[in-house]
N, C-alpha and C positions, 0 to 999 in steps of 0.2 A: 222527390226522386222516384222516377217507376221502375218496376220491379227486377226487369232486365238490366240496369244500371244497380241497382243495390245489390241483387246475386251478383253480378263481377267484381263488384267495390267489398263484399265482405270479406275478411281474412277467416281461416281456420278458427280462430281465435273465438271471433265474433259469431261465428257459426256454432261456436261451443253452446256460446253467453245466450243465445235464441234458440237453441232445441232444449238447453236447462230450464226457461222458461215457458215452454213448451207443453214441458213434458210434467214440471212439478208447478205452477204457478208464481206469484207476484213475489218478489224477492228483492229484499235492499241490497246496496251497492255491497256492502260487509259481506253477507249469502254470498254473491256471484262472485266478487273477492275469493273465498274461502274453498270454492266447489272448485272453481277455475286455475286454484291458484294461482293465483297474480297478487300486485298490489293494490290498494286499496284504491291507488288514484290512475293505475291504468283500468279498472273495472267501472271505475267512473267515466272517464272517457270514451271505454267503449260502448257503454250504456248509453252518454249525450247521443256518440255517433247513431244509434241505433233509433233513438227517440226523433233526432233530429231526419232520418230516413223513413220514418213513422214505421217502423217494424214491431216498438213498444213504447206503449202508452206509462204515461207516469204520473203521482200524485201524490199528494201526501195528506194524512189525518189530522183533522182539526184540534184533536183530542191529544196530539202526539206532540208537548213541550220538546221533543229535541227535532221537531219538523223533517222527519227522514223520508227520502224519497222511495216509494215503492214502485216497482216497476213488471208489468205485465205484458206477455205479445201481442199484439194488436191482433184483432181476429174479425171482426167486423166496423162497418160504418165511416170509413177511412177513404178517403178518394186517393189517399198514397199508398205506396205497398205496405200491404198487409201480411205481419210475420206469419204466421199460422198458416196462412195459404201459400206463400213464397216457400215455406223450411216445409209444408206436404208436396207440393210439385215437384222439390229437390229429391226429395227421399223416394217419391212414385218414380221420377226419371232416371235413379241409379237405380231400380228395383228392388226397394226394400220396404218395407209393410210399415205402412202410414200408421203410427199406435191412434186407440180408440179417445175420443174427445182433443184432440191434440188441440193446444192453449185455450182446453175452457176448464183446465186442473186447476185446485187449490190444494191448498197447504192441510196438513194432517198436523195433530198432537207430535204424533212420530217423527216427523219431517226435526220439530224442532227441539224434541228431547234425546232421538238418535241419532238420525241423519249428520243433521251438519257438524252435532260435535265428535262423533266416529270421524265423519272426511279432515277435521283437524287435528285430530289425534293421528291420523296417519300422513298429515301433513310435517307434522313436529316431527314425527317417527320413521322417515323412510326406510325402507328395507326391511324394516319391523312390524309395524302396522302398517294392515291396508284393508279399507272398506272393499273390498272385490268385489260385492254386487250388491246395489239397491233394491227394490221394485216399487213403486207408488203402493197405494191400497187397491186402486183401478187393477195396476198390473198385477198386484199378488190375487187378486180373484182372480182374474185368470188366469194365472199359475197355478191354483187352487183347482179350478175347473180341469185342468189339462189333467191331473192325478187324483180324478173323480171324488171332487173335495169340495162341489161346490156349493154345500150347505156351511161351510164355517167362515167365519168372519174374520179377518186382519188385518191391520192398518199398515203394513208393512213386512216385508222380508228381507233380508238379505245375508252375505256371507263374509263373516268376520276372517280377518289373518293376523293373528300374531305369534312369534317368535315358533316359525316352522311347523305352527297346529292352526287348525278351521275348524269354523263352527257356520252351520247354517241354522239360520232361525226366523221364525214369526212373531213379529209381536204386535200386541193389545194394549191398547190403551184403555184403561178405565176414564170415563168421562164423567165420574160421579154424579152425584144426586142435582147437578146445575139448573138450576129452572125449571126445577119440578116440587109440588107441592108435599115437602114428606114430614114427617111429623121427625121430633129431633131424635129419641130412639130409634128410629129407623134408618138416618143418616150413613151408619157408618158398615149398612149392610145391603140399601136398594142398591139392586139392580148388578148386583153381584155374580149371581145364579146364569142370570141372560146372556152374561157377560162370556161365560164359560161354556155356553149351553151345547153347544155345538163339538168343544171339542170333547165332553163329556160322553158322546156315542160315537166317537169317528172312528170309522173300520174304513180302511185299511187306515193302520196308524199313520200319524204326520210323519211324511218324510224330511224331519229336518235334527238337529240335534236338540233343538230348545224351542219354545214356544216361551217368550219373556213376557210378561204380565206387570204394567206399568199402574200401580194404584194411584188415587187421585190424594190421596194423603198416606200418612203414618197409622192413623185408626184404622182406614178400610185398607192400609195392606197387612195389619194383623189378621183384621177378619178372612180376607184372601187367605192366609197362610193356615190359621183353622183349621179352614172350610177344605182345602186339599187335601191336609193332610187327615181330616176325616176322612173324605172322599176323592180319591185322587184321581188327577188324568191318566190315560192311557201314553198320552204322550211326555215326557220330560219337559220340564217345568221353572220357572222361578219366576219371584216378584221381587220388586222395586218399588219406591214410592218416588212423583215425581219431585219434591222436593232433595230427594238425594240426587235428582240428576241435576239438580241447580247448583247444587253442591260442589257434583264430580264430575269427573269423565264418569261416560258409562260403559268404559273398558276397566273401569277401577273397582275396587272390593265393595259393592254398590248390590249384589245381589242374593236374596235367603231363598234356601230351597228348603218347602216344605218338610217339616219334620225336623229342621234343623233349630237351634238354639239361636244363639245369637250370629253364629257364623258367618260373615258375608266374604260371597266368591268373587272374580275376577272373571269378568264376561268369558275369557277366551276358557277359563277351567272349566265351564258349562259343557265345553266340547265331551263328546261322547270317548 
């Protein structure tokens, strides 16, 4: 199909399912499912229709017993239309800013411990919960940069809604001591420091309500909790471990704020 005939053939819809991929990268049918709200087998369909337009490429891991198809937008080496280049000419002809690397994003820790389960929690929740804004990591650097911030590190932002209060926030992923040579005492404290290192001097403080801190276990998010409340941020604060987000929603009582006992808050209570 060339390009001209696939832009008039796409629906709003489809248009959705190719700038989500876009904009966050490679995503099974359940993802685009879940962001899109639809069902599970019209997001399958739209996806054929898409693959079969060559807009996005699909595949699946050898390693992956339930053989799930991932799917990404085509961005190069394609003699058929190529999604990335078709969804930037769309967005330069309506005059809107073509975002930076469009379909050569991947996926973040964040993506899949906040992201999609917030957008289904405010799926379940309408009128109640609602994820109001995302930002990639891409994007939040330079959301970062625009509020002369552009020495600190986030894997995401965005701004929570529930029951008539908001909360904006940044969050960190800990990516723990993974494929690095550390001796076992040291395990459950590399790379902790680094972690934080930034927001640790930032003048002018973060403009947001919380800055969430997602540890790579239950050991390093003790030592997280510590180590703050030794020395604490400038900016408002709490941790998580990512096993409680496997657990929970991570709008549920999932998070301790330094100094505190065993107390765990309710994302939206974070709010200021």
């Amino acid at each position: 199909m060339d390009d001209g005939a696939a832009s008039r053939s796409l629906t709003p819809r489809r248009w959705r399912i190719l700038s989500f991929l876009a904009l966050h990268g490679s995503a099974t049918t359940m993802d685009v499912a879940v962001v899109v709200d639809i069902p599970r087998l019209t997001a399958h369909r739209d996806l054929g229709w898409l693959h079969d337009a060559g807009l996005v490429g699909r595949w699946r891991s050898g390693e992956d017993r339930s053989h799930t198809w991932w799917y990404r937008v085509t961005a190069q080496g394609r003699v058929t239309a190529q999604g990335a280049e078709l969804l930037s000419r769309d967005l330069a002809a309506s005059g809107r800013q073509v975002p930076l690397q469009l379909g050569q994003r991947h996926w973040g820790a964040a993506h899949y411990l906040l992201f999609l389960p917030l957008v289904e929690v405010s799926r379940q929740n309408p009128g109640r919960c609602e994820l109001f804004q995302w930002l990639t990591r891409m994007d939040t650097s330079m959301w970062l940069r625009q509020h002369d911030l552009a020495y600190l590190r986030a894997d995401g932002f965005g701004v929570w809604l529930e029951d008539g209060r908001c909360l904006r926030f940044l969050v960190r992923v800990d990516p723990g001591p993974v494929g690095v040579a550390v001796a076992d005492h040291e395990r459950q404290t590399y790379g902790l420091d680094a972690l934080l290192a930034g927001y640790r001097h930032t003048d002018p403080v973060v403009p947001v309500g919380a800055v969430l801190i997602i540890a790579h276990d239950a050991d390093r998010k003790e030592q997280l909790l510590a180590g703050l409340a030794h020395r604490p941020l400038r900016s408002p604060n709490t941790t998580t471990a990512k096993d409680m987000l496997h657990r929970h929603w991570p709008n549920d009582q999932v998070w301790r704020m330094p100094g505190d006992d065993e107390d765990r808050r309710r994302l939206i209570d974070l709010a200021p």
